[in-house]
C-alpha positions as CSV (number, residue, x, y, z in Angstrom):
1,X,51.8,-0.2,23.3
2,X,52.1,-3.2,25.9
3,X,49.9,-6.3,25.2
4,X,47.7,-5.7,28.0
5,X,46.2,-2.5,26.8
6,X,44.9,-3.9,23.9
7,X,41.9,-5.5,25.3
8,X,41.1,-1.6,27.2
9,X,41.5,-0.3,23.7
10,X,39.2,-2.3,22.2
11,X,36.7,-2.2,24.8
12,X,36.7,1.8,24.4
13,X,36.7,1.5,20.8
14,X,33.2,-0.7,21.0
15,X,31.8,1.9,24.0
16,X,32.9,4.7,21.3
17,X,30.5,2.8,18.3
18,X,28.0,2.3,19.8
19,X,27.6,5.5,21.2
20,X,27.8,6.7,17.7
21,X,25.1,4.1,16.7
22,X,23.2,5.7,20.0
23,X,24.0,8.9,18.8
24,X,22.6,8.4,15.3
25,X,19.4,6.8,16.3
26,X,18.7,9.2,18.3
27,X,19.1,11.8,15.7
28,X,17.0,9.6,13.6
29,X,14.1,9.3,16.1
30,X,14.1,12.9,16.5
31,X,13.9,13.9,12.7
32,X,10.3,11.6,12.9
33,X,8.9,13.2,15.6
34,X,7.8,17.1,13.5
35,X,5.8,14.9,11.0
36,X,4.5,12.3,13.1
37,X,3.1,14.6,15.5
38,X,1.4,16.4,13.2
39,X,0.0,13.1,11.4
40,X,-1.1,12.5,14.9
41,X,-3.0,15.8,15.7
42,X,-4.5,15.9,12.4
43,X,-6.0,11.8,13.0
44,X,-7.4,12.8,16.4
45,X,-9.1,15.9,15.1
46,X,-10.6,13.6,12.0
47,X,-11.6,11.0,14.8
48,X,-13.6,13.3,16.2
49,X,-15.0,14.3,13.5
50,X,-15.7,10.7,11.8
51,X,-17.6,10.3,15.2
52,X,-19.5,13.1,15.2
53,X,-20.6,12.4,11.6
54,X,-20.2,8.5,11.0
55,X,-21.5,8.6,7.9
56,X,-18.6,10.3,6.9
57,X,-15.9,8.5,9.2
58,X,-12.5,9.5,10.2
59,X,-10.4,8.4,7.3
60,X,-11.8,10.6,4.9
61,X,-11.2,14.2,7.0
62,X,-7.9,13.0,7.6
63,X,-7.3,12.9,4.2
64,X,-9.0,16.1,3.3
65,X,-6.9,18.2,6.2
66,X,-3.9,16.4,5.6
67,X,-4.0,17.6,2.2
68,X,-4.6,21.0,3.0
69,X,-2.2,21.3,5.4
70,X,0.5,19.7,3.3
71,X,-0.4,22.4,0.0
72,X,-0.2,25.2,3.2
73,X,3.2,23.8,4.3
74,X,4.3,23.6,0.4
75,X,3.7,26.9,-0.2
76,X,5.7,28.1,3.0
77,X,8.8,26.0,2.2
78,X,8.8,26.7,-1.5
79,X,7.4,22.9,-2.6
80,X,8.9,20.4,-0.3
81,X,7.4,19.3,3.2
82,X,11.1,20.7,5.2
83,X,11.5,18.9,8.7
84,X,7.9,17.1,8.2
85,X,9.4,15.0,5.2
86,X,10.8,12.1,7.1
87,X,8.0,11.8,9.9
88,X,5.3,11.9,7.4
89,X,7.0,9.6,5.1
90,X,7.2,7.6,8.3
91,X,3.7,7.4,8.6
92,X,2.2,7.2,5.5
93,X,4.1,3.6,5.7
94,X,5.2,1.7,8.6
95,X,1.9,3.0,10.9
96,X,0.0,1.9,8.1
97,X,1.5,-1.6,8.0
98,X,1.3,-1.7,11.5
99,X,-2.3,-1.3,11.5
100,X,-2.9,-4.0,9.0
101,X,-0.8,-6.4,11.4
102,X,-3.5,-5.2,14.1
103,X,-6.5,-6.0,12.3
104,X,-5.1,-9.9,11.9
105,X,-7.1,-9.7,15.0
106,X,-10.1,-9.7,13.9
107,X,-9.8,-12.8,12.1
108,X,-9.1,-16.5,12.2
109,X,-7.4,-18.8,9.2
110,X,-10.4,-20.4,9.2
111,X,-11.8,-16.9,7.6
112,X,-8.9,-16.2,5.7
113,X,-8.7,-19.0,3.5
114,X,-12.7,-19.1,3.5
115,X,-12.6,-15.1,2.1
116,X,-9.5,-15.7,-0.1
117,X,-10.9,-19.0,-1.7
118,X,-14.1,-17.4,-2.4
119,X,-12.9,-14.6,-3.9
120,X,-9.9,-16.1,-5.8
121,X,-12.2,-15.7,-9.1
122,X,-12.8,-11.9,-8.9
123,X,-9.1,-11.3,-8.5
124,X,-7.5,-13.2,-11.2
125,X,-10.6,-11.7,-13.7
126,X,-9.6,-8.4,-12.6
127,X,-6.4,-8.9,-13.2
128,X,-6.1,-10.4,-16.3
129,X,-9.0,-7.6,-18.0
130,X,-6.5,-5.2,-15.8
131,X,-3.0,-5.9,-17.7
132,X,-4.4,-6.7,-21.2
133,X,-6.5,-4.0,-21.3
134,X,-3.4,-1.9,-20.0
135,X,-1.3,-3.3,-23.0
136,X,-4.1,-2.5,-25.5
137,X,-5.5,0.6,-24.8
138,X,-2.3,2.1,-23.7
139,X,-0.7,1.5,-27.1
140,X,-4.0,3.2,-28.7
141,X,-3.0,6.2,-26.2
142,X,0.7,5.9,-27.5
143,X,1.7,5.6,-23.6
144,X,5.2,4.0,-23.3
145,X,6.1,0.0,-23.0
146,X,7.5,1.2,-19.8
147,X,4.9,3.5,-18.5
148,X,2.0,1.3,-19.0
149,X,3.4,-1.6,-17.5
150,X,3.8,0.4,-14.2
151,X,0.2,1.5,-14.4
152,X,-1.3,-1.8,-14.9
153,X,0.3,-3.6,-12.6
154,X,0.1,-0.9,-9.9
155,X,-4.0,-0.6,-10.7
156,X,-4.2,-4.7,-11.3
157,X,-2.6,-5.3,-7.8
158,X,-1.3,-3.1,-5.3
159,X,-0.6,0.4,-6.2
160,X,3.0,1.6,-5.3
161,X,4.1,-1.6,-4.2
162,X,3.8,-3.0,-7.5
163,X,5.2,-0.2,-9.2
164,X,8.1,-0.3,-6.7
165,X,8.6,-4.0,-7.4
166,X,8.4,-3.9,-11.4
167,X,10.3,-0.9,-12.4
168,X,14.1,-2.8,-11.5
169,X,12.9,-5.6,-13.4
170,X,11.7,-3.4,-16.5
171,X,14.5,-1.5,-15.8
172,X,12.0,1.9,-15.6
173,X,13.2,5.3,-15.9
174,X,12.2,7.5,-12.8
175,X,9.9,9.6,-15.0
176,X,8.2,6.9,-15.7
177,X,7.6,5.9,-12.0
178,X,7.0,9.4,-11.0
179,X,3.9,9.4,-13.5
180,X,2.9,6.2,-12.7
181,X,2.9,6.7,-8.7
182,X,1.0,10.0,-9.3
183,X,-1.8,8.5,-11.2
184,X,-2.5,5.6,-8.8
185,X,-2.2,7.8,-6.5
186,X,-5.4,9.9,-7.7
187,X,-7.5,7.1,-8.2
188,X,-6.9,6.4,-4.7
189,X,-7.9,8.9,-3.4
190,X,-11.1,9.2,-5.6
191,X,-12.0,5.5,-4.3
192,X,-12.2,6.7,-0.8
193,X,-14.8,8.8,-1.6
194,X,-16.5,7.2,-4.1
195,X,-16.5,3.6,-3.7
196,X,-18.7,3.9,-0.8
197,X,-21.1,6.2,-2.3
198,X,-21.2,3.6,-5.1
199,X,-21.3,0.3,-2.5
200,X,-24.8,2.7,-0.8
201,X,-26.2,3.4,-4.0
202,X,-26.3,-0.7,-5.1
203,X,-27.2,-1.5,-2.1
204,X,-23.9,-3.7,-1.2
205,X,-23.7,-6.2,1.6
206,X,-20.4,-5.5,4.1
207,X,-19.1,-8.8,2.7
208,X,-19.6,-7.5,-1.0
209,X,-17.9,-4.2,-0.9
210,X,-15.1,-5.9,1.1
211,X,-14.8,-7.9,-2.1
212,X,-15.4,-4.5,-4.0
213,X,-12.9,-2.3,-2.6
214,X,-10.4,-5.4,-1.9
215,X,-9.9,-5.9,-5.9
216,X,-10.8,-2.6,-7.2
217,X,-8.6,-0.1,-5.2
218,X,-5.3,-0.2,-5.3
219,X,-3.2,0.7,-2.4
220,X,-3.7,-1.1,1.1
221,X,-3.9,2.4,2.6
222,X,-6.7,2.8,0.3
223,X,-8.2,-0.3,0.7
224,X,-8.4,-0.5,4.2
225,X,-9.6,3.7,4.4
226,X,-12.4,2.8,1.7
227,X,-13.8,0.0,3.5
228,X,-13.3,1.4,6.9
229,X,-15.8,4.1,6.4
230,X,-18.0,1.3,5.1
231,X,-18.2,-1.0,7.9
232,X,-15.8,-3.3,10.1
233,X,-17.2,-6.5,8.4
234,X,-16.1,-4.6,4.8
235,X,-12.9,-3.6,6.3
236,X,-11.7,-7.0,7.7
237,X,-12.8,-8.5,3.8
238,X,-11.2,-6.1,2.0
239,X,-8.3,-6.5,4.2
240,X,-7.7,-10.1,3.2
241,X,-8.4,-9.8,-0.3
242,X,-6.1,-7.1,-0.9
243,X,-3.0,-8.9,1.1
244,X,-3.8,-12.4,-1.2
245,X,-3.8,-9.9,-3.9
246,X,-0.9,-8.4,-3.0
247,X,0.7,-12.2,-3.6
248,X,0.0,-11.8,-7.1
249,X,3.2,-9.6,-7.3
250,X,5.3,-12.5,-7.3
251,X,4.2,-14.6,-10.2
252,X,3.6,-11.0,-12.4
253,X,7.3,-10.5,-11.4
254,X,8.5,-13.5,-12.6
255,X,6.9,-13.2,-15.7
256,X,8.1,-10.3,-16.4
257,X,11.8,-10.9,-15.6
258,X,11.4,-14.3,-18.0
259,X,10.0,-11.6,-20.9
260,X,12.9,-9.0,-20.0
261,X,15.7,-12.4,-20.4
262,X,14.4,-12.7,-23.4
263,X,15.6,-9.0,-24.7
264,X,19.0,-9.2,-22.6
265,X,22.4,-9.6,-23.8
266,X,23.6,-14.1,-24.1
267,X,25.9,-13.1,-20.8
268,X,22.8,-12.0,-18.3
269,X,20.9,-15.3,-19.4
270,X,24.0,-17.6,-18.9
271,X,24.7,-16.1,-15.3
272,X,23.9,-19.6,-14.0
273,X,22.9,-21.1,-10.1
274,X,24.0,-17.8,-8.4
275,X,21.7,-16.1,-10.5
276,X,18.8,-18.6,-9.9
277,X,19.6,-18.3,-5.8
278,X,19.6,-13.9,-6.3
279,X,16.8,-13.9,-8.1
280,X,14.8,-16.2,-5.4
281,X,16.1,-14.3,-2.8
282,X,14.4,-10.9,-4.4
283,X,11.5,-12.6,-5.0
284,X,11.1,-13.7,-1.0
285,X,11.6,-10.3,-0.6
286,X,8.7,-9.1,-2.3
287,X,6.7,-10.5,0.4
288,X,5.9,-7.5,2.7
289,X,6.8,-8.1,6.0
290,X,3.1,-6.6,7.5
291,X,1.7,-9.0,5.5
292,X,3.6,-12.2,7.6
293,X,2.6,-10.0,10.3
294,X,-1.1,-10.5,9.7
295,X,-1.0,-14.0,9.7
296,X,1.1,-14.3,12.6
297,X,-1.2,-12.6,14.3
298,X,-4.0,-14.2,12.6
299,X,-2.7,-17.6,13.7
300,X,-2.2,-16.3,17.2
301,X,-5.8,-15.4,17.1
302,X,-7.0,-18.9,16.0
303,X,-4.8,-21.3,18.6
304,X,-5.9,-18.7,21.4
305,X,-2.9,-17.1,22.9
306,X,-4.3,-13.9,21.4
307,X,-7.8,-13.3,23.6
308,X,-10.8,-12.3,21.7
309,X,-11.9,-10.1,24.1
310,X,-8.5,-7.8,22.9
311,X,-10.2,-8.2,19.1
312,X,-12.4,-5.0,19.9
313,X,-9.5,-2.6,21.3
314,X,-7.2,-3.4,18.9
315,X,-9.8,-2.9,16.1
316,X,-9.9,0.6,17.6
317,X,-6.1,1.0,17.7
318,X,-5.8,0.0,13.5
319,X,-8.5,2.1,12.8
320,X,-6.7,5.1,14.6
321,X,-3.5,4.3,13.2
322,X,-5.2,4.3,9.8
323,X,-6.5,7.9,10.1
324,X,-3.1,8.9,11.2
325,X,-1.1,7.2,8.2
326,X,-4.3,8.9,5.7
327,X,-3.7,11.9,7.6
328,X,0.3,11.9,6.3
329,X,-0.7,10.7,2.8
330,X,-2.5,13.8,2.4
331,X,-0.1,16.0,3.7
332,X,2.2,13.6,0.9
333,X,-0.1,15.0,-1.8
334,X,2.1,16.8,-4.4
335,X,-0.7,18.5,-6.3
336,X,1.7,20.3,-9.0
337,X,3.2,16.5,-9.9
338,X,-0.3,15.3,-10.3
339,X,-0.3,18.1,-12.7
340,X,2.8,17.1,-14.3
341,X,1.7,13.7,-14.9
342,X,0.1,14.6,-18.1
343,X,-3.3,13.7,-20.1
344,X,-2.5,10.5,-21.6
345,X,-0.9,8.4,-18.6
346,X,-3.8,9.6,-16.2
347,X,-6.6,9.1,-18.6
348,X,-5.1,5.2,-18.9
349,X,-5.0,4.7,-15.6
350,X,-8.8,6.1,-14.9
351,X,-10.0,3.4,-17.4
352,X,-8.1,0.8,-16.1
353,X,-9.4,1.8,-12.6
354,X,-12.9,1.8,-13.9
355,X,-12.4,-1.6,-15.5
356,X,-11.5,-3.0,-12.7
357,X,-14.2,-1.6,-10.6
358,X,-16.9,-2.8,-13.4
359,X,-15.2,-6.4,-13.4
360,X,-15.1,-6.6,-9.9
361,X,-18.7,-6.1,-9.4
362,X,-19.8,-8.2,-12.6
363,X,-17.8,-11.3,-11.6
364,X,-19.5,-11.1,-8.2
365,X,-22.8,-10.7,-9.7
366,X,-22.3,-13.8,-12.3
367,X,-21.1,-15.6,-9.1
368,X,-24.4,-14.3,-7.0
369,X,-21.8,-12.8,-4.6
370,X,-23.8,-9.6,-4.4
């Protein structure tokens, strides 16, 4: 092979990658679109229907027909979700998290630092009663070390995130995880319906259940539905108390790994600088990206570039997007694991959601935040 071919061959080589690359994203997009159009369909109908009865809202339909459809589709395929899986999965995450980016819109740092000071005393409360009473009262249960770790810190701070970000450091069994997502994952679903029965009933201002629903629920997808069919003041609250929240991952991560050094073999604690540099590197990551997201478009709110006048339209775009990421969480709903889970586990993590709830409302009341 002569010397001046070689630059034709490589340039066909690169053409060839990256038309496999092409190839495979295109095969990629096209496994999203089944699910994703039907998390779409189902959010229209359920905005239709959350106008129709605003009382009610969209996010809670789009729940209640997402579910049904996904026990429907289950029974079809024979348990699993088939050519839906990676579309809804889609969803049920990254629209989400794109919708919380949109509603940094609403907002200005001046607000977010106002909201997150203010509040700074109901979450570290709820969070502290949160873990210690998961420590206690899930030994009196006889749940595991393991186990009752994931379901405090998943109730005390953000759901699966939390979980997701403990269990390497714990070094959780998937069991473990699997119960632990599937009991956060009821009480989310309760909140949505009955935090704002509870927020009517005591008469809570928008700025109160924001607070309410920001410390007490634990999911952003949660969050953001229970407060939505509360009010937009609620929702915008909750929606910066749950992402400083979400912050607490990073010190209760820490911790932990410090407490898990402690039980390691002499070679994993004399790992040394590259170990130090690793472990800050995983703990940058815990950071969610739609969280920088908000603020950057918080910040772009505040210095102007972002008009107000496009506050209101992308309100409406978040809210949609939210209904449509509900809509795939309950098609997500796997109804014979929530079964599986067993008493003990779920019965822990119902207290500790109560708890939380009952804190979260008596630290604002001692504070005359009410």
């Amino acid at each position: 092979m002569s010397a001046d071919n070689e630059p034709m061959l490589a340039r066909l080589e690169a053409r060839w990658e990256g038309c496999k690359v092409t190839v495979r994203s295109l095969a990629q997009f096209r496994s999203l679109v089944p699910g994703l159009v039907l998390a779409v369909a189902i959010g229209i109908v359920a905005t239709f229907v959350g106008r129709a009865v605003p009382v009610v809202g969209g996010p809670v339909p789009a729940v209640v027909v997402g579910a049904l459809v996904g026990w429907l589709v289950r029974r079809r395929q024979g348990g699993g979700l088939g050519v839906l899986q990676s579309g809804v999965r889609f969803a049920s995450s990254r629209v989400l998290q794109a919708a919380v980016v949109l509603l940094g819109a609403q907002l200005s740092i001046g607000e977010v630092l106002r909201i997150g000071g203010q509040t700074l005393p109901v979450m570290l409360t709820t969070l502290v009663v949160c873990l210690v009473a998961a420590w206690g009262i899930g030994r009196l249960l006889r749940v595991s070390d393991a186990l009752r770790t994931l379901i405090g810190v998943g109730t005390g701070i953000c759901g699966a995130s939390a979980i997701a970000a403990v269990t390497p450091v714990i070094g959780a069994v998937s069991a473990d995880v699997a119960y632990a997502m599937s009991t956060i994952f009821l009480c989310n679903i309760a909140a949505v319906f009955v935090f704002p029965l509870v927020g009517h009933a005591l008469g809570l201002s928008q700025h109160a259940f924001g607070v309410f629903a920001g410390t007490a629920v634990n999911d952003t997808s949660s969050v953001v539905a229970t407060a939505t069919v509360y009010g937009r003041q609620a929702t915008d609250t909750a929606v910066v108390v749950k992402l400083v929240r979400t912050l607490m991952i990073i010190p209760i991560v820490v911790g932990l790994a410090g407490l898990e050094a402690r039980r390691t073999t002499r070679e994993q604690s004399t790992s040394g600088d590259s170990a130090g540099r690793a472990g800050g590197i995983r703990i940058f990551r815990l950071v969610p990206w739609f969280l920088i997201g908000f603020l950057v478009v918080v910040f772009l709110r505040t210095v102007g570039l972002l008009p107000a006048a496009a506050a209101p339209a992308l309100g409406s775009a978040a809210t949609f997007l939210i209904t449509c990421a509900l809509a795939a969480i309950g098609i997500s709903t796997d109804f014979s694991a929530l079964r599986r889970a067993g008493f003990r586990p779920m019965l822990l993590g119902i207290i500790l959601w109560v708890l939380v709830a009952a804190t979260s409302l008596g630290v604002q009341a001692v504070f005359n935040q009410l």
